[in-house]
Every structure is written in C-alpha cells, then in structure tokens.
C-alpha positions as CSV (number, residue, x, y, z in Angstrom):
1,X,3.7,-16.9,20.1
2,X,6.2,-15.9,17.7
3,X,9.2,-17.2,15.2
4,X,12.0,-15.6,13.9
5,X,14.3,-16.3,10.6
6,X,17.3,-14.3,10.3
7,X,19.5,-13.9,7.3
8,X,17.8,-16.7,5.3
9,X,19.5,-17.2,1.8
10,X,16.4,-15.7,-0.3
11,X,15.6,-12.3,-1.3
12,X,13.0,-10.0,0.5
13,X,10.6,-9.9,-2.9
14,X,10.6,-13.8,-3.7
15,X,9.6,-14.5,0.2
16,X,7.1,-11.6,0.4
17,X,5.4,-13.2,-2.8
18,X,4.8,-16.2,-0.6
19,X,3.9,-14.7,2.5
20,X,1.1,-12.1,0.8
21,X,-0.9,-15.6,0.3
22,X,-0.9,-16.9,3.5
23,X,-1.3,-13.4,5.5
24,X,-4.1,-13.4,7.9
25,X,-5.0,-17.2,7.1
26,X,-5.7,-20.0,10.0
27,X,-2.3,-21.7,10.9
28,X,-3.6,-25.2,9.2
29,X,-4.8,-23.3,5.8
30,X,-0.9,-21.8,5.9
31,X,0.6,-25.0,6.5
32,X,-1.4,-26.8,3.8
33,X,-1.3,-24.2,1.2
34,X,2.7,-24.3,2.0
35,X,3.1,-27.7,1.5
36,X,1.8,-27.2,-1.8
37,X,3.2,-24.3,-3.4
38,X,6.5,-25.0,-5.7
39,X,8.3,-22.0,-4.3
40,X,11.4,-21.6,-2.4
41,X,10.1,-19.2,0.2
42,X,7.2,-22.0,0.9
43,X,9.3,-24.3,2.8
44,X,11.4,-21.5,4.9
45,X,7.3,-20.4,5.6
46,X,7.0,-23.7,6.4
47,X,9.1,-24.4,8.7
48,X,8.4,-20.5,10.3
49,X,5.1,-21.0,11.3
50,X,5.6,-24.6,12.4
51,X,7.9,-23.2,14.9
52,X,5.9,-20.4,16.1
53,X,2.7,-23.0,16.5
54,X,5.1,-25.6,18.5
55,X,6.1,-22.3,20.5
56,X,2.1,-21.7,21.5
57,X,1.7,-25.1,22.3
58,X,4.4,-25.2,24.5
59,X,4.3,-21.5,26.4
60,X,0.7,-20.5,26.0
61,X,-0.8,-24.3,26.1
62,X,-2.9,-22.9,23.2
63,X,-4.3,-25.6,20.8
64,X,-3.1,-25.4,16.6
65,X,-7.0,-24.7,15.8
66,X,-7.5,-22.0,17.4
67,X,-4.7,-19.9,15.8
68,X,-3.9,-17.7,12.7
69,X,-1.2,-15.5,11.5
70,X,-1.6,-12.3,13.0
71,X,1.5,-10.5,11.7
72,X,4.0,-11.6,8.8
73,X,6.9,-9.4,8.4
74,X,9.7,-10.0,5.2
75,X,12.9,-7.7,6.0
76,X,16.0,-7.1,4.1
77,X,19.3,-8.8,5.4
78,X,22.7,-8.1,4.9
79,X,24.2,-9.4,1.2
80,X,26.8,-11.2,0.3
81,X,29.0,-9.8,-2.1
82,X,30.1,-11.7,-5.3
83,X,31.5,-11.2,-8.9
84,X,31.5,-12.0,-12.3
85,X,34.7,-11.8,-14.1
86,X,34.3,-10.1,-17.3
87,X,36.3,-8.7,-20.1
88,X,40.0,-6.8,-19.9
89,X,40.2,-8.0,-16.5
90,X,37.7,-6.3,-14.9
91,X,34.6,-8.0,-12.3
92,X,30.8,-6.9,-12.2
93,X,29.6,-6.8,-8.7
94,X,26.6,-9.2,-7.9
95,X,24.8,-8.8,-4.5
96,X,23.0,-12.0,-3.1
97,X,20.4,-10.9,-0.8
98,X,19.3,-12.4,2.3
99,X,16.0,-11.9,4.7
100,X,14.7,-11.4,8.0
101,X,11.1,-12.9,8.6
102,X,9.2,-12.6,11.5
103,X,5.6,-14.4,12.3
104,X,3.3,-13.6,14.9
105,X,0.1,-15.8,15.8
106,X,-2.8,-14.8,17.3
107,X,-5.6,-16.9,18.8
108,X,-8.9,-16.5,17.5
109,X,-11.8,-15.6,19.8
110,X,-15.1,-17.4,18.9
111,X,-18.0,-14.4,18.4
112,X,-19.6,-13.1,21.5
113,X,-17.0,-14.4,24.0
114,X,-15.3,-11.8,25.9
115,X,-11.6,-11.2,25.8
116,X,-9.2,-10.2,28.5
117,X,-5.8,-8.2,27.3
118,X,-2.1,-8.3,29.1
119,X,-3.2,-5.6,31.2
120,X,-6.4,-6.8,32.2
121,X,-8.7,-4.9,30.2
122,X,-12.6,-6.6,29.1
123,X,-13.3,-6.8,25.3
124,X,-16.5,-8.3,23.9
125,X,-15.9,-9.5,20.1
126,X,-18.3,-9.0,17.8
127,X,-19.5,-5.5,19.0
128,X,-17.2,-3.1,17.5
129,X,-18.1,1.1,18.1
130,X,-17.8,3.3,15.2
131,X,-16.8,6.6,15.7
132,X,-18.4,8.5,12.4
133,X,-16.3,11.8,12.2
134,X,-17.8,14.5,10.1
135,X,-16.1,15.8,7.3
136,X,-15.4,19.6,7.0
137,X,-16.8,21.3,4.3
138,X,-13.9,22.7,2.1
139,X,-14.4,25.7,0.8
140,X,-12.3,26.7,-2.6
141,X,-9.2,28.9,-1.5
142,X,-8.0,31.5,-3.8
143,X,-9.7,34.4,-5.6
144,X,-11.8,32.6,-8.0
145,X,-14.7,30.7,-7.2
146,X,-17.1,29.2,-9.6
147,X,-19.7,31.7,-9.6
148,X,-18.0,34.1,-11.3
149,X,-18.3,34.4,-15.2
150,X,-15.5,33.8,-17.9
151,X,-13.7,36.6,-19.1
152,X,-11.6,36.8,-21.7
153,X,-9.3,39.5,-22.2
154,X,-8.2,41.9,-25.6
155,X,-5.0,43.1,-26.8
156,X,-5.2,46.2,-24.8
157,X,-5.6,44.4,-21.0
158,X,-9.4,46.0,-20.7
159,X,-11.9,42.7,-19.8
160,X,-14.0,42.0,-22.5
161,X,-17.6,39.4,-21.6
162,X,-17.5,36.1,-23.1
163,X,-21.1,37.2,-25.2
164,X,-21.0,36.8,-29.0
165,X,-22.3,40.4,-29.0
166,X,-19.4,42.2,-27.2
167,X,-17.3,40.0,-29.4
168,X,-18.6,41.4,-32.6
169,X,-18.8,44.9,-31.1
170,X,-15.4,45.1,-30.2
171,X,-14.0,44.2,-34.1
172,X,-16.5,46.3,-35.8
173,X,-15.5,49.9,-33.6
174,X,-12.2,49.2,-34.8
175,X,-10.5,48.1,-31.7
176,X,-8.1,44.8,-31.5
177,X,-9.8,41.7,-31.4
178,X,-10.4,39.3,-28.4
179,X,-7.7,36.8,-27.9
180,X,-9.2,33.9,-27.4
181,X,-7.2,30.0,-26.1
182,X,-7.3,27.7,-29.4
183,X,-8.5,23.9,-28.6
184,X,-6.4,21.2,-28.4
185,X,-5.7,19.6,-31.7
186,X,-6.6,22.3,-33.6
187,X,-4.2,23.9,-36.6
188,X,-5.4,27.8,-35.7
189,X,-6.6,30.1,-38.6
C-alpha cells in the first residue's frame, strides 16, 4: 500500500508545507482537504495518495475507509541547472529543484479488535504497556557542590568569608581589601 513520485518539478520545502497538513489524516480527509488547497504540491498529493489507495484496493482488497496515511516522506531530487545572463558577459547559476515523495497507508484497526502482523504475531489495540523507567539521580560532578559557602578572595590569595565583619576587619588591620565581582550594569566606584 504504497506510491512513489520521483523527480517531480517542485522543491522539497513547498511540498513538505503541503504534506505536514495531511500527515497522519484518514485517506478521504487528505483527498478532500487536497482538493481544496491552492497550492502546487496539493495536486502532485493528490494524485499520490490516489494512487497508493487504488493500489490497496487492488493488492490488499482493503476498502478507502478504512485507511490513513501512515508515512509521508518529501526527499530532495536531482536539479536542473539554469542561468541568468547578467552584466559584462558573465551568467548567475540558478538551480531548479526537484522531489522524491513517498506515501505509505496503513489500515486502521477498530478499538479492541486484535491484529495479526507479517510474521504472525497477536496484537490487541487499545491496550498499550508502559514501561516507566526510573530516572537516575544525578549527582553534581566537580569539586563544588552547593553546600559549601561563598568565599571571596583578597589581594594576597588568603580566603577571606563573605561576612560584613571579616570584611571590615580586613581594611581596618591595614591589609588589602577584598576584591569583590561588580554587578552588571553598574559604573564601579
């Protein structure tokens, strides 16, 4: 239940605008919502999805109601490589991109029906286990931690507490004053 576009003549961001809408919708939202967009990209979409439901039909016998866009992939193709004459003779390079687009379908599984895969393997929708996964307690690295007191350090290396007291104490013996980080904005003085 897939399509493939290859080197369509638009670039990868203009058709990935287009396809973001319609990601994940029901085939016959797409197709309507397609039909009524005014963009470029909407009719290759268009004509994308048509194909892969027209390829479900066909292969899986699966009905356009039951369907939705399961995947919707915008690549970047080759470009083609033009030019702009401009002055003295010279050319400016232009490069006109071109994309790949891929669609996928899936088929959606009414609630509380079971689900067989490819290989054979049971799924019940609607019960889904969650695996809770305990989170490590980090523990800062390094030598600091946030137990430890400020410091702030004088003129001669020796620490010096972040009191008032010790602050005054170490000005009035006559040793250097306490150099201390100005805040932002200010002028110092």
């Amino acid at each position: 239940m897939r399509a493939h576009l290859r080197q369509i003549r638009i670039s990868p961001k203009k058709a990935n605008l287009v396809a973001s809408m319609i990601r994940g919708l029901k085939v016959e939202e797409a197709l309507f919502t397609l039909e009524h967009l005014p963009k470029k990209g909407a009719l290759f979409l268009h004509g994308l999805i048509s194909s892969a439901v027209a390829n479900a039909e066909h292969t899986a016998k699966q009905s356009a109601d039951s369907l939705y866009i399961k995947t919707l992939i915008v690549n970047k193709g080759p470009a083609f490589k033009r030019a702009i004459p401009m002055a003295r003779g010279r050319s400016r390079a232009i490069d006109k991109w071109t994309s790949h687009i891929s669609v996928e379908l899936g088929v959606v599984v009414p609630e509380g029906e079971e689900k067989v895969d490819k290989v054979g393997k049971v799924d019940k929708v609607g019960k889904v286990d969650k695996v809770k996964k305990e989170k490590k307690k980090e523990e800062p690295k390094g030598e600091y931690s946030e137990t430890k007191p400020a410091t702030s350090f004088t003129a001669k290396g020796a620490k010096a507490e972040d009191d008032a007291d010790s602050a005054s104490d170490n000005k009035s013996e006559g040793g250097s004053a306490t150099f201390q980080t100005q805040r932002k904005g200010s002028r110092g003085s």
